[in-house]
C-alpha positions, 0 to 999 in steps of 0.5 A: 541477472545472468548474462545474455547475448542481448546484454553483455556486461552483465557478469555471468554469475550474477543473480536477480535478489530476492524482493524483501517483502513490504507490508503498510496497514492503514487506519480508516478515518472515514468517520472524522470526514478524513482520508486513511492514515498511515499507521504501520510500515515494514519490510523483512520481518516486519512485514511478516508481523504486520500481516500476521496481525492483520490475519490474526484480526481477520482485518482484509489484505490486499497485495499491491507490491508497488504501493506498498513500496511506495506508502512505506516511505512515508511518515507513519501517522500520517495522512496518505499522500495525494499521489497514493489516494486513487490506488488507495480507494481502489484497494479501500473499495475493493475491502469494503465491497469484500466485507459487503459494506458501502465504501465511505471514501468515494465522497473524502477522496473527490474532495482531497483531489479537488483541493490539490486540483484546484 
């Protein structure tokens, strides 16, 4: 970031780094009554690769930076976290209503969340 008047103590030759790019893709599990797994995670190349695969498959992509950010810190193979779930249905439902497909997760989801609430 270059140096402001507003902040000083940033060094006047200092520059914003570039975001590497994160990409996560995700397994529907809704025929087993279960929520989405976690199946890959990558940053850099990898990302790239991901998302390569998934246009190459015509699989649906949605850019969320920030919950990719925080899926790709999880365990891969692994359930989505309950504090993922309700931007995961929103991205989950924005796919199947793309495809022009009920979304079959709206029922899994209120039962995830009603564990963890109660």
């Amino acid at each position: 970031m270059p140096n402001t008047e507003d902040d000083p103590l940033n060094p006047l030759n200092a520059e914003a780094l570039p975001r590497r790019a994160v990409a996560v893709a995700l397994k529907d599990r809704s025929a087993e009554g279960k929520v989405p797994e976690l199946t890959a995670a990558g940053r850099g190349e990898l990302a790239k690769q991901i998302l390569e695969i998934a246009f190459q498959n015509g699989i649906k992509v949605r850019e969320d930076a920030n919950l990719a950010e925080l899926l790709a810190k999880f365990e891969l193979d692994s359930p989505i976290p309950t504090e993922a779930l309700m931007a995961v249905g929103e991205i989950l439902a924005y796919v199947y209503q793309a495809n022009g497909e009920p979304n079959p997760f709206d029922a899994i989801l209120k039962e995830e969340l009603a564990k963890h609430d109660g």
